[in-house]
Structures are given as structure tokens and as C-alpha cells.
Backbone bond lengths (Angstrom), bond angles and torsions (degrees), N, CA, C in turn:
res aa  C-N    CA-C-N  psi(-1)  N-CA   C-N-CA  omega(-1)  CA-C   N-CA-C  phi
1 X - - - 1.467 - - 1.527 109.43 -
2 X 1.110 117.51 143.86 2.033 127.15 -165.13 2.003 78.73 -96.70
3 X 1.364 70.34 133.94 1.881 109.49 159.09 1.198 98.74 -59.67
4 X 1.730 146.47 96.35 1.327 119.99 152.74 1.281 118.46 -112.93
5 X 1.458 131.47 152.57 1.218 133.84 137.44 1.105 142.85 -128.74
6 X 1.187 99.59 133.94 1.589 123.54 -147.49 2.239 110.43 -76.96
7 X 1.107 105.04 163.35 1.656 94.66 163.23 1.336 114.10 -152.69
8 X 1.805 104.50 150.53 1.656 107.33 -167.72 1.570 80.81 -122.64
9 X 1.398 103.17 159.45 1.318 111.95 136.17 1.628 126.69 -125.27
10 X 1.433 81.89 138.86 1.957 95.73 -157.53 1.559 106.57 -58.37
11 X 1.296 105.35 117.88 1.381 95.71 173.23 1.509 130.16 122.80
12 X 1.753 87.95 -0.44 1.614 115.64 -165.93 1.263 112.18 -152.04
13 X 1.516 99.80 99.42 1.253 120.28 72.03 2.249 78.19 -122.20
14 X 0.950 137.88 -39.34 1.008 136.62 162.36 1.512 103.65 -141.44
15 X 1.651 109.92 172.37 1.616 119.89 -160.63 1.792 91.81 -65.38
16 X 1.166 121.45 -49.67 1.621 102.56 -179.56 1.256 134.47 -65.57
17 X 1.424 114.28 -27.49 1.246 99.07 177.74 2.047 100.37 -92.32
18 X 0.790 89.75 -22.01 2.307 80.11 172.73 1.181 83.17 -78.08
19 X 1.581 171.06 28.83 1.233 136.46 129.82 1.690 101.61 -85.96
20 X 1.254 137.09 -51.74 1.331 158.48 156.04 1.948 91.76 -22.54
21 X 0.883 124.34 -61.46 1.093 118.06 -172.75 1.796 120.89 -80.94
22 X 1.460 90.46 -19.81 1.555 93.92 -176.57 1.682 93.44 -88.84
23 X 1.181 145.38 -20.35 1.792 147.96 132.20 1.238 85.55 -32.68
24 X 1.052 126.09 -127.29 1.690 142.38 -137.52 1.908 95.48 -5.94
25 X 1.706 81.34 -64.08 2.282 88.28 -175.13 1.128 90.81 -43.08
26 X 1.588 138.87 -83.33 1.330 113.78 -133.98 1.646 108.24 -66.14
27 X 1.190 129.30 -40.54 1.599 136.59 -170.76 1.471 101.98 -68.65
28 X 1.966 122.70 -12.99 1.221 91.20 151.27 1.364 135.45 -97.76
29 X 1.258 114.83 27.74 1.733 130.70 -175.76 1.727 113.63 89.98
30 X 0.982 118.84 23.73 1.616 110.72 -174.22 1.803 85.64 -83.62
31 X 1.321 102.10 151.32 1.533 121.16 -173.69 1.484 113.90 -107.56
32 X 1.455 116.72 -2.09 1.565 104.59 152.77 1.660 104.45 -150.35
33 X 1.554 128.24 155.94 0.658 127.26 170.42 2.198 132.97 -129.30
34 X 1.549 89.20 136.31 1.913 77.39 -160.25 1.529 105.65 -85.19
35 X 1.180 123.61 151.35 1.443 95.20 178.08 2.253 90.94 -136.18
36 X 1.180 93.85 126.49 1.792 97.19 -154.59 1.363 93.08 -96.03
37 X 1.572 118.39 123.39 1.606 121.10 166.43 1.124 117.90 -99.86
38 X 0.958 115.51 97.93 1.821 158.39 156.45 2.036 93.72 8.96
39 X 1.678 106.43 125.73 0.663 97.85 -157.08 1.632 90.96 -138.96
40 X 1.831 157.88 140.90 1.110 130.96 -179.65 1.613 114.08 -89.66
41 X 1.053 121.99 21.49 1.871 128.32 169.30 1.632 120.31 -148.34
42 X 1.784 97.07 57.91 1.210 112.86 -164.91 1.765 105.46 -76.16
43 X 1.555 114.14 80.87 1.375 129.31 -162.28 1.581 113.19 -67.25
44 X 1.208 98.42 -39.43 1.629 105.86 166.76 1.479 151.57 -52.10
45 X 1.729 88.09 -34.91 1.284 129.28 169.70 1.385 140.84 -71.70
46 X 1.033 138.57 132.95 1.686 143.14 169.85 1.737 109.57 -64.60
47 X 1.476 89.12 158.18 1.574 90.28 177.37 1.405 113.65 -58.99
48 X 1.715 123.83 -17.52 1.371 104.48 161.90 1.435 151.81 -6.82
49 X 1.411 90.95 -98.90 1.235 140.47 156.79 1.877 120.69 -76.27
50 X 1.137 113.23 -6.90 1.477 111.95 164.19 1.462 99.04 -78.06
51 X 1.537 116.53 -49.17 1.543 110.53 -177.35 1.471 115.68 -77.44
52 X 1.276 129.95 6.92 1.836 129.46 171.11 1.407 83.09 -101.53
53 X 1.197 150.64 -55.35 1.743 143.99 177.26 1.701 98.55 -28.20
54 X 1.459 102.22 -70.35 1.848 100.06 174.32 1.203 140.01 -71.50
55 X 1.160 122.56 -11.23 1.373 147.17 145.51 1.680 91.80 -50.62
56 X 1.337 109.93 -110.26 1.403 116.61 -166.27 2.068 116.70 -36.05
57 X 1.322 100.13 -1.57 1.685 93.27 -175.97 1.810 80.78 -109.42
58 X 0.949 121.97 -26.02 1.928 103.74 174.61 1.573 99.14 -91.91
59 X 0.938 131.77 16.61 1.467 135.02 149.43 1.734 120.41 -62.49
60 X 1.453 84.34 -47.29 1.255 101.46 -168.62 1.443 127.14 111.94
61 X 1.951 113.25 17.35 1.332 110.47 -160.36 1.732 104.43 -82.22
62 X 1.087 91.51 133.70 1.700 96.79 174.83 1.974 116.10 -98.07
63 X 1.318 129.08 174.29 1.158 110.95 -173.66 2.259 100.75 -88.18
64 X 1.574 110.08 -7.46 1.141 107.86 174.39 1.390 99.76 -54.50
65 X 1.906 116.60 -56.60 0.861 117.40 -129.63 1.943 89.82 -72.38
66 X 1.508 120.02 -44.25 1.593 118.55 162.64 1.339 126.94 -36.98
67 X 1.365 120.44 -25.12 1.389 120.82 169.71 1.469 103.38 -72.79
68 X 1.246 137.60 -55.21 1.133 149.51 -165.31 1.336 109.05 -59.33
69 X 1.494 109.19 -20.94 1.473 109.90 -173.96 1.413 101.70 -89.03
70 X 1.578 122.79 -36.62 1.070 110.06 -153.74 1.827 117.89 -90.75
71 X 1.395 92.93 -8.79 1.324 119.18 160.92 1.625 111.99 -53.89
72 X 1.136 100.79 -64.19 1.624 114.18 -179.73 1.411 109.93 -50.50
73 X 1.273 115.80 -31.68 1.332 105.34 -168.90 1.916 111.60 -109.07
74 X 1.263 107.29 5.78 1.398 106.14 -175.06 1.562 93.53 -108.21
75 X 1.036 92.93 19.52 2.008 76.38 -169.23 1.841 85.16 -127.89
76 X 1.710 101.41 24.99 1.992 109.65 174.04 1.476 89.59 -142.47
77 X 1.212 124.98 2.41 1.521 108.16 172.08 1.518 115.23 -146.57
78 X 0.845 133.44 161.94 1.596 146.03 157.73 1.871 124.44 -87.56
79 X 1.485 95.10 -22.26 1.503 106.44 156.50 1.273 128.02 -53.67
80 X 1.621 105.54 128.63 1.352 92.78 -167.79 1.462 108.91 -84.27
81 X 1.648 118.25 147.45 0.920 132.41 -158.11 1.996 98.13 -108.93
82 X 1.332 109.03 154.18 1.825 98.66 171.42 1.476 89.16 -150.53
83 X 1.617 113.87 158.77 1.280 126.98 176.38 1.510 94.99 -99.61
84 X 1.251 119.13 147.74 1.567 141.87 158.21 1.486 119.27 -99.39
85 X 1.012 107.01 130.76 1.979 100.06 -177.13 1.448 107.26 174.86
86 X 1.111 119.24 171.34 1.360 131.12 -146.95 1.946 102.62 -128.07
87 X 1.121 110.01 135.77 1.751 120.13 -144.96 1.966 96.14 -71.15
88 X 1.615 119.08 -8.52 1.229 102.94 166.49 1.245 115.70 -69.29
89 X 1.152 126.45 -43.48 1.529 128.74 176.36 1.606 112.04 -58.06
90 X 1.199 113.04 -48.44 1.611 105.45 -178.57 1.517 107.45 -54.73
91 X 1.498 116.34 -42.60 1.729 123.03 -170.91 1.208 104.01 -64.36
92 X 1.125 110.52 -62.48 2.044 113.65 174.06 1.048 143.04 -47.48
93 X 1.812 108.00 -19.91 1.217 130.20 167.26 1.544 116.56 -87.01
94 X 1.372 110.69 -43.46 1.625 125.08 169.01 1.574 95.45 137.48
95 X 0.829 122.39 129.90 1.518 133.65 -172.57 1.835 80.69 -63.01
96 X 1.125 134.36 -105.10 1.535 137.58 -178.46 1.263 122.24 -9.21
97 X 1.234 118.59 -39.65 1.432 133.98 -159.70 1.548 88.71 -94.12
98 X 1.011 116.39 -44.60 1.802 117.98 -167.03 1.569 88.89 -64.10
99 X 1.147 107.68 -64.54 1.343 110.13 -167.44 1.687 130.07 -66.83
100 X 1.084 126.87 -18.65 1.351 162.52 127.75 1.578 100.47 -23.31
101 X 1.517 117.24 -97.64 1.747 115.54 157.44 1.372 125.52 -31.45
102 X 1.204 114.74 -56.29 1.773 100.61 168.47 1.237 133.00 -57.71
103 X 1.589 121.11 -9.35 1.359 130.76 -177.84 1.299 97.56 -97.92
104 X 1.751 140.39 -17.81 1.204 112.45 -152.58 1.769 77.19 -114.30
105 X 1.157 131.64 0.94 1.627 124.58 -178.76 1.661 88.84 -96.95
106 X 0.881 133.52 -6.76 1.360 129.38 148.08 1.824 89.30 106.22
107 X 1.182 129.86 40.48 1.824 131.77 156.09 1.216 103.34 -53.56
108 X 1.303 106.62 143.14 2.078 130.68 165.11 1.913 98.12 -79.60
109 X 1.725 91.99 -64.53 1.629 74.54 -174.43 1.453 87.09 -161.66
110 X 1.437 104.68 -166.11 1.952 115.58 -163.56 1.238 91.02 -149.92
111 X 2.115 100.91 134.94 1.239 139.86 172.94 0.935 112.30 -75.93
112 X 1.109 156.29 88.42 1.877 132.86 -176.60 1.416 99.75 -117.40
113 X 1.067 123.51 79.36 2.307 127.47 174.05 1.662 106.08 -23.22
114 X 1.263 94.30 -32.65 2.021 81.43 -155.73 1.491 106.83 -134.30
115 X 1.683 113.63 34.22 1.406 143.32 155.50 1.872 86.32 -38.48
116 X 1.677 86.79 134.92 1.542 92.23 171.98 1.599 109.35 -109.76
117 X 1.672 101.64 85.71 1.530 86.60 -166.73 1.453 129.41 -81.50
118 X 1.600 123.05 18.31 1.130 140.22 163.41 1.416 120.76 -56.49
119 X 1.457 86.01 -35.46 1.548 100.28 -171.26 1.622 119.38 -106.86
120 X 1.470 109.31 33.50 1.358 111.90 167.96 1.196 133.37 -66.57
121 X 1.088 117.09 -16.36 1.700 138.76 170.63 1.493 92.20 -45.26
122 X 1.979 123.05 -53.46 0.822 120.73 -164.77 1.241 129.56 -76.32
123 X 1.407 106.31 -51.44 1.237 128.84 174.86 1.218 132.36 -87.35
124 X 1.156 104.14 1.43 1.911 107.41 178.17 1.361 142.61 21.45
125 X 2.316 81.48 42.76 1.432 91.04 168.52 1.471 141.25 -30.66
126 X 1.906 91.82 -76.88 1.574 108.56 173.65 0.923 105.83 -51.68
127 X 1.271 157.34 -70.35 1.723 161.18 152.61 1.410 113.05 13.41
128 X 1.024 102.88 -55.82 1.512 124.86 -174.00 1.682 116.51 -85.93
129 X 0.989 119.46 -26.76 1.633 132.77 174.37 1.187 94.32 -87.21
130 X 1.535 151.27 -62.68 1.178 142.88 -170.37 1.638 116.20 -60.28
131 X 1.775 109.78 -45.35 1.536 106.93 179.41 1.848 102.71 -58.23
132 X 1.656 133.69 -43.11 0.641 111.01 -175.76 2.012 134.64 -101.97
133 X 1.584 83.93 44.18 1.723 107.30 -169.30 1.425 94.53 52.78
134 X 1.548 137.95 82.60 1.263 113.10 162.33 2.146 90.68 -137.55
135 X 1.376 96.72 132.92 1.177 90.21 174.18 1.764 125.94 -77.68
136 X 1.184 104.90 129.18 1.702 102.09 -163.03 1.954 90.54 -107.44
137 X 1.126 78.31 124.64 1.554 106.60 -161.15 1.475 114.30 -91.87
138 X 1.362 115.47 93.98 1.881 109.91 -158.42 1.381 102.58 -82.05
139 X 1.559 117.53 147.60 1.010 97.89 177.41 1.841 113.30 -142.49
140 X 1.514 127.62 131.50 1.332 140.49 -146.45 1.410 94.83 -125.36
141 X 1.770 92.10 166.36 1.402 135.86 -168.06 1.165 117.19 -104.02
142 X 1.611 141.49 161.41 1.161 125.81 113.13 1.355 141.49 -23.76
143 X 1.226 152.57 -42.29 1.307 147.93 76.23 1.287 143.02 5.73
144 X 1.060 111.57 -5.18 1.575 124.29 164.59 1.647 107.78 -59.20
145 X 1.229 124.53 79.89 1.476 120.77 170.46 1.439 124.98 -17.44
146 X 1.489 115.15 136.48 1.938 102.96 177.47 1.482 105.17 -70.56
147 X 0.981 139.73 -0.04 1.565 128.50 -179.64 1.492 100.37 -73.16
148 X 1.092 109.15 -64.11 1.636 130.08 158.88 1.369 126.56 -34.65
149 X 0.936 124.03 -33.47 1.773 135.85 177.83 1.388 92.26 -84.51
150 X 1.646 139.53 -51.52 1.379 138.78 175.71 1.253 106.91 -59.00
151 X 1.693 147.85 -48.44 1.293 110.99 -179.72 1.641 111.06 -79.68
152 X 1.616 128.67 -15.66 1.151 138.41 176.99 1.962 93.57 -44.60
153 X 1.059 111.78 -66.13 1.160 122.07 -139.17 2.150 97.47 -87.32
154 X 1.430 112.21 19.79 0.914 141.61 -149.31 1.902 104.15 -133.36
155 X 1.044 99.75 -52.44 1.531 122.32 176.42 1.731 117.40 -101.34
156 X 0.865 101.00 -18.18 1.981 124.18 -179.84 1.478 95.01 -32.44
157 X 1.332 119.42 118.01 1.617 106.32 152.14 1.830 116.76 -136.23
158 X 0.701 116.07 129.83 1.753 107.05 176.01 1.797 112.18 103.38
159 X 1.271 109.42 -60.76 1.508 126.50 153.49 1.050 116.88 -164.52
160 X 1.379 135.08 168.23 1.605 144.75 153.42 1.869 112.98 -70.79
161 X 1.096 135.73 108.18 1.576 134.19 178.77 1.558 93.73 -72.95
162 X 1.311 114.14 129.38 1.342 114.49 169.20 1.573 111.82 -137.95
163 X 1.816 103.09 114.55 1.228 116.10 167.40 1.119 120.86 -42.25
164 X 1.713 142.21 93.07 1.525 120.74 167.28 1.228 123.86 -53.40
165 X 1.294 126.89 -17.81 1.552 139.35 -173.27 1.694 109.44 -116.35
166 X 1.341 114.09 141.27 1.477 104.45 150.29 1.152 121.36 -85.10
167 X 1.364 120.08 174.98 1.769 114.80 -164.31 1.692 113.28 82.95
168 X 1.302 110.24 -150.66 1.551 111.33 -172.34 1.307 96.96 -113.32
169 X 1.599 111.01 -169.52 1.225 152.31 164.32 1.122 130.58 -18.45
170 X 1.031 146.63 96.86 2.069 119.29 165.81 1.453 93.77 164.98
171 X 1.139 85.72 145.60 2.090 109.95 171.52 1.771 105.26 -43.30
172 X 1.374 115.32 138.81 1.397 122.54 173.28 1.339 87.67 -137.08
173 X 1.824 86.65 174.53 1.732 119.37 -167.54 1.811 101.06 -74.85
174 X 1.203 106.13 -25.11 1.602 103.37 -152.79 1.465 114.14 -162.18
175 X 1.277 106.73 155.56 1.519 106.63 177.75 1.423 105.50 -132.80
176 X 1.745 113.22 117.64 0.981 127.15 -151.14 2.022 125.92 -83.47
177 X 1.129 118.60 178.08 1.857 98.50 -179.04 1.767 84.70 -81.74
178 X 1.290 129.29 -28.94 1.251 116.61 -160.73 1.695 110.06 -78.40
179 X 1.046 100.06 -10.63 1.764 109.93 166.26 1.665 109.81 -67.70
180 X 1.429 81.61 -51.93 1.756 85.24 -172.86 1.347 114.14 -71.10
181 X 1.040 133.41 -34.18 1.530 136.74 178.42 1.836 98.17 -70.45
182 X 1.234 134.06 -12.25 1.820 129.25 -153.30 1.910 66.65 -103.40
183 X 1.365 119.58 -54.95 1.427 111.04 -155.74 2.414 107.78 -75.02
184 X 0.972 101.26 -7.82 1.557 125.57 163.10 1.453 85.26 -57.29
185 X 1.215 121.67 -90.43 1.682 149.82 -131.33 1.456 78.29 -75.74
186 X 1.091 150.00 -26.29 1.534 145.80 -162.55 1.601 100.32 -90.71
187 X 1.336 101.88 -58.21 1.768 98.32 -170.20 1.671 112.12 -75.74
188 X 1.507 109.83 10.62 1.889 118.27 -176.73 1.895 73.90 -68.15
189 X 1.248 132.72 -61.46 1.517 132.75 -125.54 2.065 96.85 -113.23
190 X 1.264 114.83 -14.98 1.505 123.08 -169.87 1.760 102.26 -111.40
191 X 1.104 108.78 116.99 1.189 110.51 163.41 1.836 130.36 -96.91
192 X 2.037 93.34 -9.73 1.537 91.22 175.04 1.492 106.28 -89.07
193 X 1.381 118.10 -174.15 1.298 137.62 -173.32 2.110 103.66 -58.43
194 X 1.500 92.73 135.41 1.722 71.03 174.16 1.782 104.65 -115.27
195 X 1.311 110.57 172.22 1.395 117.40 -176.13 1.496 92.06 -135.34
196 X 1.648 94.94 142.50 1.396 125.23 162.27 1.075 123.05 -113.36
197 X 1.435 117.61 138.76 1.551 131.64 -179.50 1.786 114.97 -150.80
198 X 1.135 119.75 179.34 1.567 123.44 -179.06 1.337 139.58 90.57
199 X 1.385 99.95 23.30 1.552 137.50 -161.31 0.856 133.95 -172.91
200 X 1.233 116.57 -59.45 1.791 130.15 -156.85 1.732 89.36 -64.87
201 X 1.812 85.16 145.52 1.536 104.05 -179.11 1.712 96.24 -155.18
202 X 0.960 122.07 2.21 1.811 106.75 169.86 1.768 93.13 -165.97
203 X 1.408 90.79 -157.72 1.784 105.32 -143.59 1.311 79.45 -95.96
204 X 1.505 157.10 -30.88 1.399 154.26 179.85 1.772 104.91 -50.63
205 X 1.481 102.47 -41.96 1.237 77.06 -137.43 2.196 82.91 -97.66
206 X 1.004 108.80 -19.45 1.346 137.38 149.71 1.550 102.02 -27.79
207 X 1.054 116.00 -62.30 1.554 123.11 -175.67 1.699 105.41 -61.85
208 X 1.496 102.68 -56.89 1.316 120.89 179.94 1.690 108.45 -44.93
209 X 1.204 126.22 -64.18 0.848 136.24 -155.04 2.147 118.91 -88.97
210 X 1.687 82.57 11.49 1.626 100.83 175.52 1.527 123.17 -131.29
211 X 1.590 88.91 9.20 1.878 107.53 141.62 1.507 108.32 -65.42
212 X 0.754 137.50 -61.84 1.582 131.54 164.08 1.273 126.19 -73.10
213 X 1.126 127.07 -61.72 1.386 123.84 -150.52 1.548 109.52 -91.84
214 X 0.878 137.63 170.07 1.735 137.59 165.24 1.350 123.54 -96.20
215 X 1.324 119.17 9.71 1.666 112.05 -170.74 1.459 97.85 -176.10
216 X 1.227 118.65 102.51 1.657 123.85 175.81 1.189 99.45 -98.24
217 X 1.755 111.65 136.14 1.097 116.87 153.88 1.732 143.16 -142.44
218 X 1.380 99.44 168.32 1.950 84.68 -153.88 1.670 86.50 -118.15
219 X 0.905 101.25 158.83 1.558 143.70 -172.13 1.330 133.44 -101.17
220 X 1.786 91.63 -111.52 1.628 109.14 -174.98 1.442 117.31 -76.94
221 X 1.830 105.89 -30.90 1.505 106.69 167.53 1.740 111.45 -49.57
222 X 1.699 123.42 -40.98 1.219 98.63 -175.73 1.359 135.71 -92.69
223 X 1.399 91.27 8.12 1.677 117.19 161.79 1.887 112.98 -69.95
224 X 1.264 109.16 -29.70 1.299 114.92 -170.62 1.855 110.72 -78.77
225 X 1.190 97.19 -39.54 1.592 126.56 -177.84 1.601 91.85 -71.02
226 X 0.745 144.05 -73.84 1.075 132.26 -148.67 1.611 102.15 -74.92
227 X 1.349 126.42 -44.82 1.466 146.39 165.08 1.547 110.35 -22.09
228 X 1.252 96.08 -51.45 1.666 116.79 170.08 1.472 137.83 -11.98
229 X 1.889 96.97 -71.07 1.008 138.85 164.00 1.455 138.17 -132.41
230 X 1.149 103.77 -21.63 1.531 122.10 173.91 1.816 98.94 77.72
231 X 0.998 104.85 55.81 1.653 109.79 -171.78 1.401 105.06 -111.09
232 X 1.269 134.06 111.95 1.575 131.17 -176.43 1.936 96.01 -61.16
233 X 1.674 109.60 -54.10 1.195 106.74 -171.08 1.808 128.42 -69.63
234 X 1.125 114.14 3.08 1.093 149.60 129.72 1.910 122.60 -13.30
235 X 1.585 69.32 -90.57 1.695 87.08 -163.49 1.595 83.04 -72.96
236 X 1.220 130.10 -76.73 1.816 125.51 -170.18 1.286 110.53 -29.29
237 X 1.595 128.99 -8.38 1.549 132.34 164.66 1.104 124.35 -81.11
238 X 1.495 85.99 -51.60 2.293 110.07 158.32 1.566 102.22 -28.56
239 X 1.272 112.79 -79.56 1.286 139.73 -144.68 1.860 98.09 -69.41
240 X 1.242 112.39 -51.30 1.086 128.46 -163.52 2.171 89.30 -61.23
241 X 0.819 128.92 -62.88 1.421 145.50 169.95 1.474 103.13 -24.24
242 X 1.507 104.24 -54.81 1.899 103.25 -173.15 1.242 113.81 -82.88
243 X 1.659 115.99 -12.16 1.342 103.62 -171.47 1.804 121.75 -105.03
244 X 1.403 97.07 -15.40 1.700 127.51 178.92 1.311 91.15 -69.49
């Protein structure tokens, strides 16, 4: 069975059906789940999911209303669950306080792309994810310098997120040998589990991409699938396909 993990963003297409859909993933066996709070300069991201970010923020999703979700749904699974989000929201909320709330809605750990980890002195990210058991989930490039991959792989807890692509987000044709050799060069310096994302859209490339890595995961393809038709039984067919 493939390592997957899957990603919603809360709030999109509205808060019931991304909870409805974030069910379907777990009941179809994916083994971690992201759940992304909607953010308006989602830099990381593909036009996918940049446009369910704006969708779900003219919804009206707030990050209460993401806590609330993730509560709801950890108290129906044992899967570990992680928030995705972008470091204005963590700052605005209170780095402590965010993190504090994400531990008591029952979070595994937190994505943040554009964590300024230079500046932990200041912010006492890692500090703050560890006092409240939350795994803070680093996450690298192709370009991620080896100086950088050595304290990464130094601080690593839960997994390493590893961009196969530079740039953002979104389903591609293929997953390349030069992916696989960047994710080689990754585990010389990482000893935790690594995860792939930034592409993958079916069980080929899924396969491909778990010669190396330990945990592939898809995205915007299951944003697209579901977009489709809006069919829960649908996507649990989708899903069921990548994970068999």
C-alpha cells in the first residue's frame, strides 16, 4: 500500500464539503492528512489551489473557523492530521497561541513554506512546536543549499517536505531521474522520513516517486477531480486507485 498524503483546503469548495472530503481521504486509507488555512498570497502554490485559497477566503474562512475543523476531525481519526499555512497567519495570530491551539484541536505538526528560520532567535518557532509536541515540518527545494539541508536534517522532526519542482504547485506530466537523484542528495543529510509533493497526479508517477521518498503526496489533482463533478464517490475512487 503507497504512503499517501493527501491535501484540503479548509473551506473549499465550502467548510462542509472540505470536511466531507477531508472524510472520504481518511476512510480511504491515506496515512497523513494536510489541511491548508486559506491564506490571500498563497506563494507556494499553483493556480489550483491559489484559487480554492480565494474561494475559501470570500467564503469567509477564518483560521478559528480551521481550528474548529481540525478538531472535528481528529476526534474521527487517529491519522495524523497537519495544518498548512503561510507564516503571516502564524505571526498575527501569535506564534504561541497558534501553536498552543493547534495542539489542543489535536494537530501532528505545521507546514509553514516561508518560516523564517534564521530568525528563530526571534520567533521561537522550533521552540514553540517542540514545547507543544507539534511536529514542525521543514520544508526544501532543489536549491535548497547543502549547508542548509545539514542544519535541516539536524532540526528534522515528523518528515522533511520536499519540493520535486522549483516554482509552485500543480499536477505535471512526469517525475523525473533528476528528481530522484535531488531526493538521493536529500537523504545523504536527513535521516527522518521524506515527503514528496508538486506534481504527482496518479499511481505512475506515485510509484516513481517512492523509489526514494517515503510519503507521496497529491494535491491539486484532487482538487481538480472533485471540481469535475462534485461527486464524493468519485474522488473515494480517485483516491482509492493511488493508494491500492
Amino acid at each position: 500500500m503507497n504512503t499517501l498524503m493527501t491535501h484540503i483546503v479548509a473551506g473549499y469548495p465550502s467548510m462542509q464539503e472540505s470536511e466531507q472530503i477531508a472524510l472520504t481521504m481518511l476512510e480511504s486509507g491515506v496515512k497523513y492528512l494536510e489541511i491548508q488555512i486559506p491564506f490571500s498570497d498563497p506563494i507556494a502554490d499553483g493556480a489550483t489551489i491559489m484559487q480554492a485559497n480565494q474561494d475559501s477566503l470570500q467564503n469567509g474562512t477564518t483560521p478559528e473557523d480551521c481550528f474548529s475543523l481540525m478538531n472535528r476531525l481528529s476526534m474521527k481519526t487517529d491519522t495524523p492530521l497537519l495544518f498548512m499555512t503561510y507564516f503571516n497567519i502564524v505571526h498575527h495570530y501569535g506564534v504561541e497561541e497558534f501553536c498552543k491551539r493547534a495542539q489542543e484541536v489535536g494537530c501532528w505538526g505545521l507546514i509553514v513554506p516561508d518560516i523564517p528560520m534564521d530568525e528563530e532567535e526571534y520567533d521561537h518557532y522550533l521552540e514553540l512546536c517542540k514545547k507543544y509536541k507539534l511536529n514542525a515540518i521543514q520544508v526544501i527545494s532543489p536549491i535548497t543549499p547543502e549547508h542548509r539541508l545539514k542544519k535541516i536534517g539536524e532540526v528534522a522532526s515528523g518528515f522533511v517536505y520536499c519540493v520535486s519542482r522549483t516554482g509552485t504547485t500543480g499536477a505535471r506530466s512526469d517525475f523525473n531521474v533528476s528528481q530522484l537523484e535531488y531526493l538521493e542528495n536529500v537523504r545523504k543529510h536527513v535521516s527522518t522520513p521524506l515527503a514528496t509533493a508538486f506534481g504527482l497526479s496518479n499511481r505512475k508517477q506515485i510509484d516513481q516517486a517512492l523509489k526514494k521518498a517515503d510519503i507521496a503526496v497529491v494535491g491539486s489533482k484532487i482538487i481538480k477531480v472533485y471540481d469535475e463533478d462534485n461527486d464524493m464517490q468519485n474522488l473515494s475512487s480517485f483516491l482509492s486507485d493511488l493508494i491500492q
